[in-house]
PDB file of N, CA, C and O in Angstrom:
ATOM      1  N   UNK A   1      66.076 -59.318  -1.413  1.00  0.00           N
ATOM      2  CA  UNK A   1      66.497 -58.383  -2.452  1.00  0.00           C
ATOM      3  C   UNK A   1      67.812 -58.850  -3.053  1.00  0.00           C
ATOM      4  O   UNK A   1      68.564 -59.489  -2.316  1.00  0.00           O
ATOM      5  N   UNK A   2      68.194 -58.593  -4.370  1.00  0.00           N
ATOM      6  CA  UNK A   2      69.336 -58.862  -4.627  1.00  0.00           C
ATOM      7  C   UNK A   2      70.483 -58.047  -5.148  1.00  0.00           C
ATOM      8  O   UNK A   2      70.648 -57.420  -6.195  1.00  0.00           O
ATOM      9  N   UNK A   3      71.279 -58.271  -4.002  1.00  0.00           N
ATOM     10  CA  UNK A   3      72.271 -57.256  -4.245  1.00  0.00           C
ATOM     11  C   UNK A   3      72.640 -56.398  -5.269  1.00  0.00           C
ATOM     12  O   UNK A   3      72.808 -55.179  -5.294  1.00  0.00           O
ATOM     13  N   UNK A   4      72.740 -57.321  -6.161  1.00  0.00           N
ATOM     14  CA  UNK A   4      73.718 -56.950  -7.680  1.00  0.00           C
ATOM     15  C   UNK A   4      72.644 -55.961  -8.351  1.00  0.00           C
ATOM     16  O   UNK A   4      72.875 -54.961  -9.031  1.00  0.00           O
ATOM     17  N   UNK A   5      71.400 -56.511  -7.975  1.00  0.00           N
ATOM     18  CA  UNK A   5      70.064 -55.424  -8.626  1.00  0.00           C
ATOM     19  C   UNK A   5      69.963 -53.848  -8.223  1.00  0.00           C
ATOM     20  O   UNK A   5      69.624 -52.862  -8.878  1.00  0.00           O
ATOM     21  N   UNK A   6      70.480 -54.048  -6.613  1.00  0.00           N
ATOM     22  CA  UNK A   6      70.631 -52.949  -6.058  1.00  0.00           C
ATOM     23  C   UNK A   6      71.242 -52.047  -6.151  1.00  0.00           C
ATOM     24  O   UNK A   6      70.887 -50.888  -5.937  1.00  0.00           O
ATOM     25  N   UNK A   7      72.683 -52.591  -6.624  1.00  0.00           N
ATOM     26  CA  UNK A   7      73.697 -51.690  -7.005  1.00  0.00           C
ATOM     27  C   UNK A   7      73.716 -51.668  -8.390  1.00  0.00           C
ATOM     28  O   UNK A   7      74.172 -50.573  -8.718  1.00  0.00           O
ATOM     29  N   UNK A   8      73.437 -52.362  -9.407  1.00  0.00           N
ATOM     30  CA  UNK A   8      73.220 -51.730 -10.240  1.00  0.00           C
ATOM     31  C   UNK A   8      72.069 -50.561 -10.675  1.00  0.00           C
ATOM     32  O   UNK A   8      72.239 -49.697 -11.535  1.00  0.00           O
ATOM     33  N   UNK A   9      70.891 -50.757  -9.879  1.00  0.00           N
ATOM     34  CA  UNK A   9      70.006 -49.071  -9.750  1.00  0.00           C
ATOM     35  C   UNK A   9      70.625 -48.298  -9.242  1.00  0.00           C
ATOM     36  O   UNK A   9      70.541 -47.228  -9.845  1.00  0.00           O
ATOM     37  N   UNK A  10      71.432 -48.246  -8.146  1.00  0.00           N
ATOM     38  CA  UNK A  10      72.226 -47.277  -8.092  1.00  0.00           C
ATOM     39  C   UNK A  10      73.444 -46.684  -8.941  1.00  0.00           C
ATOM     40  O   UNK A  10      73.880 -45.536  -8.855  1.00  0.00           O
ATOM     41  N   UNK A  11      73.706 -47.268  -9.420  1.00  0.00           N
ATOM     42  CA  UNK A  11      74.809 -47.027 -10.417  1.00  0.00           C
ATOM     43  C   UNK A  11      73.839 -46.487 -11.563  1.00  0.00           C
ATOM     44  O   UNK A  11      74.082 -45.280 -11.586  1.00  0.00           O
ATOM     45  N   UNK A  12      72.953 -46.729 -12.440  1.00  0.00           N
ATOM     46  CA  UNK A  12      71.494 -46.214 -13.140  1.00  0.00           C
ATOM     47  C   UNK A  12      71.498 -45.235 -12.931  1.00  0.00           C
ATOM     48  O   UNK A  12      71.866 -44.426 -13.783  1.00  0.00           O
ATOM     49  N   UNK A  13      71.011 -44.780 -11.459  1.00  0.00           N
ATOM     50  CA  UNK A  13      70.682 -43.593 -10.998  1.00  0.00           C
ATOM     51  C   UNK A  13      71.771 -42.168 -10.539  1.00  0.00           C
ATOM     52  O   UNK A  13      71.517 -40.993 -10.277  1.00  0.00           O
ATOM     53  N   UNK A  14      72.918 -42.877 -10.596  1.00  0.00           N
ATOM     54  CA  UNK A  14      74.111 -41.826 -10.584  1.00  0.00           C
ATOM     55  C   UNK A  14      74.175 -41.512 -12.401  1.00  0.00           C
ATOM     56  O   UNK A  14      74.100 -40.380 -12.877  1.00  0.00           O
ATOM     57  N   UNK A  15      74.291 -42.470 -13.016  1.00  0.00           N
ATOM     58  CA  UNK A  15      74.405 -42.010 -14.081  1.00  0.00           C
ATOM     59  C   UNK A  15      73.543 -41.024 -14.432  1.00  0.00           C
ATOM     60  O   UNK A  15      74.023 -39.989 -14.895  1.00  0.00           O
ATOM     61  N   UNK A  16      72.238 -41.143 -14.295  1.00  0.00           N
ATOM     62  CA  UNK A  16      71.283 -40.541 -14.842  1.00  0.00           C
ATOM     63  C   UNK A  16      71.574 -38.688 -14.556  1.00  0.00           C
ATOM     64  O   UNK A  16      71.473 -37.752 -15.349  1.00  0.00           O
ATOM     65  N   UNK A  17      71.951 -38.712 -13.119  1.00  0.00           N
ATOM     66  CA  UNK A  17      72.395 -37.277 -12.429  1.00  0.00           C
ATOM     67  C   UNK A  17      73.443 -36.910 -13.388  1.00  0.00           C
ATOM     68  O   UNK A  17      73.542 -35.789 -13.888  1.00  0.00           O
ATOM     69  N   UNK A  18      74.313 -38.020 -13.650  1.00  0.00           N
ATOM     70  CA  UNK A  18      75.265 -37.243 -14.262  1.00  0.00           C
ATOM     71  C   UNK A  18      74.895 -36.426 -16.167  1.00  0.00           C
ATOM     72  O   UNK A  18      75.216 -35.425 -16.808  1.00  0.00           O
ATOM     73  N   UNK A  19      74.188 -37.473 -16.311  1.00  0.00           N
ATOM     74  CA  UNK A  19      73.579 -37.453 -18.202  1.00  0.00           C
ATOM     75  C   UNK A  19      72.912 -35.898 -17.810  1.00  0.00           C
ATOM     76  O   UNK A  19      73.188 -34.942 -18.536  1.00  0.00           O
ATOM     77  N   UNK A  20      72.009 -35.727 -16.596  1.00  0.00           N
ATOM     78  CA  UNK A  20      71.222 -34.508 -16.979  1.00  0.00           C
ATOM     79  C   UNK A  20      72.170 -33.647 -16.448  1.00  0.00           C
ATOM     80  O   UNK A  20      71.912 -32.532 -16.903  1.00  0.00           O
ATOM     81  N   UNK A  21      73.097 -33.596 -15.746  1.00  0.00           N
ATOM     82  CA  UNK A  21      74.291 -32.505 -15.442  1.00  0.00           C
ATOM     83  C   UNK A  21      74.933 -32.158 -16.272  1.00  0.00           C
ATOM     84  O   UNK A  21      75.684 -31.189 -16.159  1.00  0.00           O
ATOM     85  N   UNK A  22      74.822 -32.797 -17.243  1.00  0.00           N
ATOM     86  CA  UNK A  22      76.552 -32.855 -18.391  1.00  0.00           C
ATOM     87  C   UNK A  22      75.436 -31.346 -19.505  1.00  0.00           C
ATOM     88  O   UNK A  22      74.687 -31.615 -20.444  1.00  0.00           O
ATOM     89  N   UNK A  23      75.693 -30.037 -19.002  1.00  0.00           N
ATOM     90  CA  UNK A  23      74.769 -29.261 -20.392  1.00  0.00           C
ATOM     91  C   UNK A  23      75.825 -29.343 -21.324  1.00  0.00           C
ATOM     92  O   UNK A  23      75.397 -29.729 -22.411  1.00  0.00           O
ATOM     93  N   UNK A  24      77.078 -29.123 -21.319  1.00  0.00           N
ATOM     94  CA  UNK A  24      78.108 -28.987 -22.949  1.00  0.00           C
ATOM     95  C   UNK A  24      77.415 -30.525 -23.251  1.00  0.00           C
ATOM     96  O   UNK A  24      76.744 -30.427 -24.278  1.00  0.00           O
ATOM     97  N   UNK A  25      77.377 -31.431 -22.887  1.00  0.00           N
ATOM     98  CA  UNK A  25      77.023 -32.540 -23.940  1.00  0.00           C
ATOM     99  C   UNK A  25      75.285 -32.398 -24.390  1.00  0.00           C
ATOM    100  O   UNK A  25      74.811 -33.416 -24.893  1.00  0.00           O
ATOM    101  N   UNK A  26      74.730 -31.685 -24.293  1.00  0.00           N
ATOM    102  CA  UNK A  26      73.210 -31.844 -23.957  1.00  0.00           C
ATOM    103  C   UNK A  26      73.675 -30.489 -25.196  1.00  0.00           C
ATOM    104  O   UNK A  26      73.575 -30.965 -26.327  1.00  0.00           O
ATOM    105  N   UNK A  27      74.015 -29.378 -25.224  1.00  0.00           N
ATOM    106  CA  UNK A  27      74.034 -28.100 -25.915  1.00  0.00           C
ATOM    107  C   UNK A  27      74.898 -28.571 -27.083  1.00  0.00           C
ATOM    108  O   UNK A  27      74.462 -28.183 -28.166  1.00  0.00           O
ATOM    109  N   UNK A  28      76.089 -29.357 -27.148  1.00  0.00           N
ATOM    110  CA  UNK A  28      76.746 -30.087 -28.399  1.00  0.00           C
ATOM    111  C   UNK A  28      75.488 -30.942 -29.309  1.00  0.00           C
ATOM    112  O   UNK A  28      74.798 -30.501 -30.228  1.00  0.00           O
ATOM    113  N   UNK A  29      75.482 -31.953 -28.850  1.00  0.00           N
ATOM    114  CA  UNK A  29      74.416 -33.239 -29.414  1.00  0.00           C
ATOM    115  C   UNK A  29      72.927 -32.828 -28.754  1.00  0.00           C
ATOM    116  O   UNK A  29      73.175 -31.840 -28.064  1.00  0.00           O
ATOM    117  N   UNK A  30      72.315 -32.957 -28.709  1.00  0.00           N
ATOM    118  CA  UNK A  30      70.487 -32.744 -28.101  1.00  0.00           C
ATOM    119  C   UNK A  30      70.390 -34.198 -28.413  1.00  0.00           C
ATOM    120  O   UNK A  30      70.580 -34.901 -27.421  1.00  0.00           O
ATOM    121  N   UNK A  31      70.190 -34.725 -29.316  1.00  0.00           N
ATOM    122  CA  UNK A  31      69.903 -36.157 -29.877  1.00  0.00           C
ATOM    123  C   UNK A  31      70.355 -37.236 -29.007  1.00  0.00           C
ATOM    124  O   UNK A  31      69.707 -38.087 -28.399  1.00  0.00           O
ATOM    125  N   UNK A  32      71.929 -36.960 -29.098  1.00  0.00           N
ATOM    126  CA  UNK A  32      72.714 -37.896 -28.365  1.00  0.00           C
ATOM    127  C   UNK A  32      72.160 -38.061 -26.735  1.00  0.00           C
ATOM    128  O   UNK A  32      71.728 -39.006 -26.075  1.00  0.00           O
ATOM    129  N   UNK A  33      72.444 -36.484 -26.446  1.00  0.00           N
ATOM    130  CA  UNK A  33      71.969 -36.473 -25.048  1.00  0.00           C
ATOM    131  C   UNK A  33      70.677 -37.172 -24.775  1.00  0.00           C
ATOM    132  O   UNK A  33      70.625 -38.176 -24.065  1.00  0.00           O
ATOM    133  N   UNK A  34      69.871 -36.755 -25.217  1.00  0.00           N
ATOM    134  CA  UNK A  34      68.258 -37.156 -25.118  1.00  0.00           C
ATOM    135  C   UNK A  34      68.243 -38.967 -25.527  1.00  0.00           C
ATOM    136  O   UNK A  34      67.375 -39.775 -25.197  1.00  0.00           O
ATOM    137  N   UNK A  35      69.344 -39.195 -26.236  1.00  0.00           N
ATOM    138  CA  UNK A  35      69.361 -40.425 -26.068  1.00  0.00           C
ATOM    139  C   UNK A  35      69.866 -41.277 -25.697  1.00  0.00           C
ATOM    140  O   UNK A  35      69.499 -42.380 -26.103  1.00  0.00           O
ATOM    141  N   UNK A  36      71.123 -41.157 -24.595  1.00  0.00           N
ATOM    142  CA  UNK A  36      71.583 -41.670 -23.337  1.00  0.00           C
ATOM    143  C   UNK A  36      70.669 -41.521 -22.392  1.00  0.00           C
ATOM    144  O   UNK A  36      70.515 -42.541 -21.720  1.00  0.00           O
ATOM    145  N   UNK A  37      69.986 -40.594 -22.087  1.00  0.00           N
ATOM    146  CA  UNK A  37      68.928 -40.371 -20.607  1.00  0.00           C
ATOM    147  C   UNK A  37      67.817 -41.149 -20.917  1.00  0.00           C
ATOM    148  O   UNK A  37      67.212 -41.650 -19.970  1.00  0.00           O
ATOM    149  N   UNK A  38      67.241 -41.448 -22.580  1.00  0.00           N
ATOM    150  CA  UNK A  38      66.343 -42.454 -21.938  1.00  0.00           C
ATOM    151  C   UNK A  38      66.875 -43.718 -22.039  1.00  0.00           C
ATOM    152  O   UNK A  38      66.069 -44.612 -21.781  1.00  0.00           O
ATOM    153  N   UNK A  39      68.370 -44.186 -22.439  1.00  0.00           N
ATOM    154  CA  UNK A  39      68.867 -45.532 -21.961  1.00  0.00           C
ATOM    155  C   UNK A  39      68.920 -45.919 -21.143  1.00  0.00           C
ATOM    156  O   UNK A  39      68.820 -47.122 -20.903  1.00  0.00           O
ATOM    157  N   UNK A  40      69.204 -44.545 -19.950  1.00  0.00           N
ATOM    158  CA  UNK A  40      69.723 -44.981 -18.574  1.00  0.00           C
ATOM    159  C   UNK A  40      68.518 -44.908 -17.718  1.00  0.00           C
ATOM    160  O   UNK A  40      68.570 -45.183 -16.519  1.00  0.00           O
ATOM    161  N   UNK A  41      67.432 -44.540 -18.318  1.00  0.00           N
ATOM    162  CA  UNK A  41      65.939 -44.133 -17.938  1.00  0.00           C
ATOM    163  C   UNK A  41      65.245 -45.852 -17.612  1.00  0.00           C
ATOM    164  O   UNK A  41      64.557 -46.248 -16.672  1.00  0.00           O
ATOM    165  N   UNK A  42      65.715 -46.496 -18.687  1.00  0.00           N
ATOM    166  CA  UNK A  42      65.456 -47.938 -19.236  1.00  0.00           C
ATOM    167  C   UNK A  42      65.788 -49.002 -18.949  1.00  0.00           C
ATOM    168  O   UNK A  42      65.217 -50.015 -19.353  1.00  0.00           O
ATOM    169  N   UNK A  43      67.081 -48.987 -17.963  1.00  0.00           N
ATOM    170  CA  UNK A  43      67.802 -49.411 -17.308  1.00  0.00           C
ATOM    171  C   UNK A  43      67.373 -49.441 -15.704  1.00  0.00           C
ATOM    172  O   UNK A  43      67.435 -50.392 -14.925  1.00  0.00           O
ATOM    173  N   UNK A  44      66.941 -48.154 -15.484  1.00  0.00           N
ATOM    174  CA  UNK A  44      66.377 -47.979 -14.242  1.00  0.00           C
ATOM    175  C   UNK A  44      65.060 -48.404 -14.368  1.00  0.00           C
ATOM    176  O   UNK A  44      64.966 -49.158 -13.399  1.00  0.00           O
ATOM    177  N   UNK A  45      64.073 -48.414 -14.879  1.00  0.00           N
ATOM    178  CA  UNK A  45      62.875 -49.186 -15.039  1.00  0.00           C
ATOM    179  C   UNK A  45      63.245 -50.856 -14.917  1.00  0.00           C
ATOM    180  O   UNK A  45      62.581 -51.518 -14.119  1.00  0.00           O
ATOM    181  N   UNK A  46      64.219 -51.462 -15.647  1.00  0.00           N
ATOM    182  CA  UNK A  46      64.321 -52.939 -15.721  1.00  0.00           C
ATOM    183  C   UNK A  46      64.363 -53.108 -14.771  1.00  0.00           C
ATOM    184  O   UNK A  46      63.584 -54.010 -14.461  1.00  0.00           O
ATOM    185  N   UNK A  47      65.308 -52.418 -13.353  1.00  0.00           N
ATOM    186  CA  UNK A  47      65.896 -52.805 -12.161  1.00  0.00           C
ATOM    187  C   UNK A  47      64.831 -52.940 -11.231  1.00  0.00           C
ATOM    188  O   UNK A  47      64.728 -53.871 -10.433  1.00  0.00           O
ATOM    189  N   UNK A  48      63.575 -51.431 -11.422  1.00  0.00           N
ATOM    190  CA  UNK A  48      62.835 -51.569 -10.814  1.00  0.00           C
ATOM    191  C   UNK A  48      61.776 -52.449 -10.899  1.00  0.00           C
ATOM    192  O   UNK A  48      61.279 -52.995  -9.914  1.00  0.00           O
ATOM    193  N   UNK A  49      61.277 -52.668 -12.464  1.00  0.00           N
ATOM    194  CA  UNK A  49      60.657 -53.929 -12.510  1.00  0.00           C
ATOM    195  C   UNK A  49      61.043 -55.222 -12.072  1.00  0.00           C
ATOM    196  O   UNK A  49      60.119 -55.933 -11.675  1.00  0.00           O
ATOM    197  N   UNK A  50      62.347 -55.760 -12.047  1.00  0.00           N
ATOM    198  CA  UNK A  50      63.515 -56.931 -11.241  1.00  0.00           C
ATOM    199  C   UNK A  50      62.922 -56.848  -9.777  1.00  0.00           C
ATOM    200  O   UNK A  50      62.496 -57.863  -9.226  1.00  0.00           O
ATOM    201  N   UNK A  51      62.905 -55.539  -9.130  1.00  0.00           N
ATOM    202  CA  UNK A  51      62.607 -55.415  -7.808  1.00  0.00           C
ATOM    203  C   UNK A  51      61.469 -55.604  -7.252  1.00  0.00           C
ATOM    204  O   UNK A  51      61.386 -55.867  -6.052  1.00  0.00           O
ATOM    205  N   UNK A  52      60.308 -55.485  -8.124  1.00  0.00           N
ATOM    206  CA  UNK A  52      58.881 -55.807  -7.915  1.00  0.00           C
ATOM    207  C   UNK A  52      58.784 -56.700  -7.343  1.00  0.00           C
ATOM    208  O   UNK A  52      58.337 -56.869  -6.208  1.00  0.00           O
ATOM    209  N   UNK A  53      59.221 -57.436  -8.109  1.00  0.00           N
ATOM    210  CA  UNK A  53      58.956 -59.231  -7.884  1.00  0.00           C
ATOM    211  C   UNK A  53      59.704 -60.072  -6.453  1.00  0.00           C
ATOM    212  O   UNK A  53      59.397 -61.180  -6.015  1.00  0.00           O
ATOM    213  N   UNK A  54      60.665 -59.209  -5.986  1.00  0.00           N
ATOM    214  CA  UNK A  54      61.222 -59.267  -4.807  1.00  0.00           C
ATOM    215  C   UNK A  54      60.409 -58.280  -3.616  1.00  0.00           C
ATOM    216  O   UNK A  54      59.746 -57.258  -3.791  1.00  0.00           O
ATOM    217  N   UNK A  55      60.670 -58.860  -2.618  1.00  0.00           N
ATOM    218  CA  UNK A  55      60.912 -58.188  -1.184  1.00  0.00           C
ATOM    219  C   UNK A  55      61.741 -56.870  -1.017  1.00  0.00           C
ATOM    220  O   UNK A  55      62.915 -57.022  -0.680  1.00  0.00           O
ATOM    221  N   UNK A  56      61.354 -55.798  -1.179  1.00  0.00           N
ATOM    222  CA  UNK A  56      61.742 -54.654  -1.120  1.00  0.00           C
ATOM    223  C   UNK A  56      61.091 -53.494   0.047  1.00  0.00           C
ATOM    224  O   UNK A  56      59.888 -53.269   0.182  1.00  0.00           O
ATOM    225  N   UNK A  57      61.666 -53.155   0.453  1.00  0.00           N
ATOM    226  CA  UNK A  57      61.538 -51.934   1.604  1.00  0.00           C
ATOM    227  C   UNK A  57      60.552 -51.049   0.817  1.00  0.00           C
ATOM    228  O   UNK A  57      60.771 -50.655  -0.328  1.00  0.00           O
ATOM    229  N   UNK A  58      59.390 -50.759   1.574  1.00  0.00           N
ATOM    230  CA  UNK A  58      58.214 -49.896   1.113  1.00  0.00           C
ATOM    231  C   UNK A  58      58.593 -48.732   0.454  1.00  0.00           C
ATOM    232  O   UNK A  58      58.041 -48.262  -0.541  1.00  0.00           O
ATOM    233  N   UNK A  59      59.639 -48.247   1.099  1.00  0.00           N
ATOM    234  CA  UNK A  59      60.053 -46.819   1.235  1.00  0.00           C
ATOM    235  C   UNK A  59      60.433 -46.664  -0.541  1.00  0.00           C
ATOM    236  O   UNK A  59      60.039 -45.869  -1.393  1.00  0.00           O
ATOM    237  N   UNK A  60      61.505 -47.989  -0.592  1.00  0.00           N
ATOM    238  CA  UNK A  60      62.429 -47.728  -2.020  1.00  0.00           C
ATOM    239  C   UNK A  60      61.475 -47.905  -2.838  1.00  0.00           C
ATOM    240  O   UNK A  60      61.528 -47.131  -3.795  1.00  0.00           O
ATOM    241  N   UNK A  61      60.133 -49.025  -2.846  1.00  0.00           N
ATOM    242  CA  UNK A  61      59.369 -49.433  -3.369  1.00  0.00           C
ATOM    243  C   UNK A  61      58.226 -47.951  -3.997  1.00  0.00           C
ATOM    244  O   UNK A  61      57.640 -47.986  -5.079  1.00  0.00           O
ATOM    245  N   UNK A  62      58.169 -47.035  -3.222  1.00  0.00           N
ATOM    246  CA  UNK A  62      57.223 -46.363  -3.058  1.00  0.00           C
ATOM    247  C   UNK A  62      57.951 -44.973  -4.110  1.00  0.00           C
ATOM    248  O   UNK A  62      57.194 -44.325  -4.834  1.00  0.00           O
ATOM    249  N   UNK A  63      59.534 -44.647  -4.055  1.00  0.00           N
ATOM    250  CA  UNK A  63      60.240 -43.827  -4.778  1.00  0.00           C
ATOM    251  C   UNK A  63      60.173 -44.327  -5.717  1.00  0.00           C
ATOM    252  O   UNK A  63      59.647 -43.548  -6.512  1.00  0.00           O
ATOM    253  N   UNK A  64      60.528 -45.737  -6.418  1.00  0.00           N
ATOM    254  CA  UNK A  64      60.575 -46.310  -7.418  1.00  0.00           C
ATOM    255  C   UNK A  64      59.271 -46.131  -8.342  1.00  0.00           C
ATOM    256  O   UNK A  64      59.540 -46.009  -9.537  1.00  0.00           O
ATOM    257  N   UNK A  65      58.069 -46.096  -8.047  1.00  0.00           N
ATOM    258  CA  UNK A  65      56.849 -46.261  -8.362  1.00  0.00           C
ATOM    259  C   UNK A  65      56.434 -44.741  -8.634  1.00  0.00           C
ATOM    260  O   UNK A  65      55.589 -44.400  -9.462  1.00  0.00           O
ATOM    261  N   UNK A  66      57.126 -43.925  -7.848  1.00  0.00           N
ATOM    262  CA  UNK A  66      56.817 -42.428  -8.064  1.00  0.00           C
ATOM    263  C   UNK A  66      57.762 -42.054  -8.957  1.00  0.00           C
ATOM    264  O   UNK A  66      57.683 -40.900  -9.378  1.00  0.00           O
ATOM    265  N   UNK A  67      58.469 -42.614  -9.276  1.00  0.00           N
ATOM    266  CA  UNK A  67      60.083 -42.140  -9.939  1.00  0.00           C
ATOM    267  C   UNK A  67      60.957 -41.172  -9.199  1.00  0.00           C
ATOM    268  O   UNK A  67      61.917 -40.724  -9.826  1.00  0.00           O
ATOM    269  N   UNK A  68      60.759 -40.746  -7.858  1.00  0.00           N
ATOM    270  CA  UNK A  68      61.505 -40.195  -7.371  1.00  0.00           C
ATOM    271  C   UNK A  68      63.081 -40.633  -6.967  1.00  0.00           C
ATOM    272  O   UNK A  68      63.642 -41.082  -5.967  1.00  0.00           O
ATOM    273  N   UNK A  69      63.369 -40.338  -7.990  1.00  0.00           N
ATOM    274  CA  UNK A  69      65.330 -40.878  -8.417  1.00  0.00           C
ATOM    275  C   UNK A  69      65.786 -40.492  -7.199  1.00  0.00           C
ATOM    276  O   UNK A  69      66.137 -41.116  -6.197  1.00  0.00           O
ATOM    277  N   UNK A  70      65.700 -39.110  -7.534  1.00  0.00           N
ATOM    278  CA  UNK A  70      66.943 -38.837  -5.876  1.00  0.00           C
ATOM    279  C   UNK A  70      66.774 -39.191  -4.396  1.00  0.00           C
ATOM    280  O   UNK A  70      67.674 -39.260  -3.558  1.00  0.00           O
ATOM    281  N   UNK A  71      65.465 -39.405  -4.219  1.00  0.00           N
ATOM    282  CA  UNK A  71      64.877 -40.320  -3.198  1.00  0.00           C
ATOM    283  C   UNK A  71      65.495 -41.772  -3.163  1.00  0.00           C
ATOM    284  O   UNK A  71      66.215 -42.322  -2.329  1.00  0.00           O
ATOM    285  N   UNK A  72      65.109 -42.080  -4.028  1.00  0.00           N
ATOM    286  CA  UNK A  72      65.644 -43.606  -3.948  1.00  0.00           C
ATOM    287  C   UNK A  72      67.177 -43.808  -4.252  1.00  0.00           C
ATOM    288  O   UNK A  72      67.854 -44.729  -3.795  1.00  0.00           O
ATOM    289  N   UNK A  73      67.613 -42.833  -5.072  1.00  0.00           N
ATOM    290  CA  UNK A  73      69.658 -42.979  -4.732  1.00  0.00           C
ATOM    291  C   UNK A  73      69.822 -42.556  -3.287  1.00  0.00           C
ATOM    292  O   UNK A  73      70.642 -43.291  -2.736  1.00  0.00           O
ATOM    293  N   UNK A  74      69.464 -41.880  -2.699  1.00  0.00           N
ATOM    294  CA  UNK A  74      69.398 -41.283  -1.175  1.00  0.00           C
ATOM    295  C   UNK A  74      69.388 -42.412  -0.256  1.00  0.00           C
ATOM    296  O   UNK A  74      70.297 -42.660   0.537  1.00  0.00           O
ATOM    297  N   UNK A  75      68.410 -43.028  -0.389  1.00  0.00           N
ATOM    298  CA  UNK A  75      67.475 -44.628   0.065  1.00  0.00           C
ATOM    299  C   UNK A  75      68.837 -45.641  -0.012  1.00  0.00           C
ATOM    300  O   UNK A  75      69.502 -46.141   0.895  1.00  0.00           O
ATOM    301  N   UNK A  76      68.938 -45.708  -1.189  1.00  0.00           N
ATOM    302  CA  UNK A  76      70.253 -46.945  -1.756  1.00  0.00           C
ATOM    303  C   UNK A  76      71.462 -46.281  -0.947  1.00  0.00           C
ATOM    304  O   UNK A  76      72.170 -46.906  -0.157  1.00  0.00           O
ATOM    305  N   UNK A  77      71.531 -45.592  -1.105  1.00  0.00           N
ATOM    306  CA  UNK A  77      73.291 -45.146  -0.629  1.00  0.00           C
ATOM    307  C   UNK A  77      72.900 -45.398   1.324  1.00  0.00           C
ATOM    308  O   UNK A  77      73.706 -45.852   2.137  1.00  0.00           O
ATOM    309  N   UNK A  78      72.176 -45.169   1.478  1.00  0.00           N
ATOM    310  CA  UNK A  78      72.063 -45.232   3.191  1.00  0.00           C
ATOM    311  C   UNK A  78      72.272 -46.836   3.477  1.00  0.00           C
ATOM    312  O   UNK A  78      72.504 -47.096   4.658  1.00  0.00           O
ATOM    313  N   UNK A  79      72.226 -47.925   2.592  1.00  0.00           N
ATOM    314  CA  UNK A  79      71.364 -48.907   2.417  1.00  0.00           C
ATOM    315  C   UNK A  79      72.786 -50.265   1.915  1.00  0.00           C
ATOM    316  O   UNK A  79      73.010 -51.348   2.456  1.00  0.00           O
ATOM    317  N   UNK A  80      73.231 -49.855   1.160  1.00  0.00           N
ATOM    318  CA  UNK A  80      74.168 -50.774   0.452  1.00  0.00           C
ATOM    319  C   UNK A  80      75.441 -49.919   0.870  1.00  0.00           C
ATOM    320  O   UNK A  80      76.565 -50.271   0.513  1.00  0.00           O
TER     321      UNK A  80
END
């Protein structure tokens, strides 16, 4: 696996918590909002597609594929 891939999905995936936490920015802009979450949405797909192709732990492999985010930031943080 490679590191830098790793932590950058994790870093993806904090963001993402944070984009759908933020409601004053989501209730200000809708647009804006809606269009940071699927950047960071897009970002997390690249990483996970990056990860395919590697040796990856079933487990992360299996959140990734389900999209279960908080699973797999859960996964990563135990992990890196």
């Amino acid at each position: 696996m490679n590191p830098s891939t790793l932590q950058q999905l994790s870093n993806s995936l904090r963001e993402r918590l944070q984009i759908i936490a933020d409601h004053e920015f989501r209730d200000r802009d809708p647009a804006a909002h809606l269009k940071k979450l699927q950047e960071v949405s897009e970002a997390i797909e690249q990483c996970a597609a990056a990860l395919s192709k590697a040796k990856v732990d079933p487990k992360l492999r299996h959140y990734l594929e389900r999209r279960s985010y908080d699973k797999a930031l859960k996964w990563l943080e135990n992990e890196i």
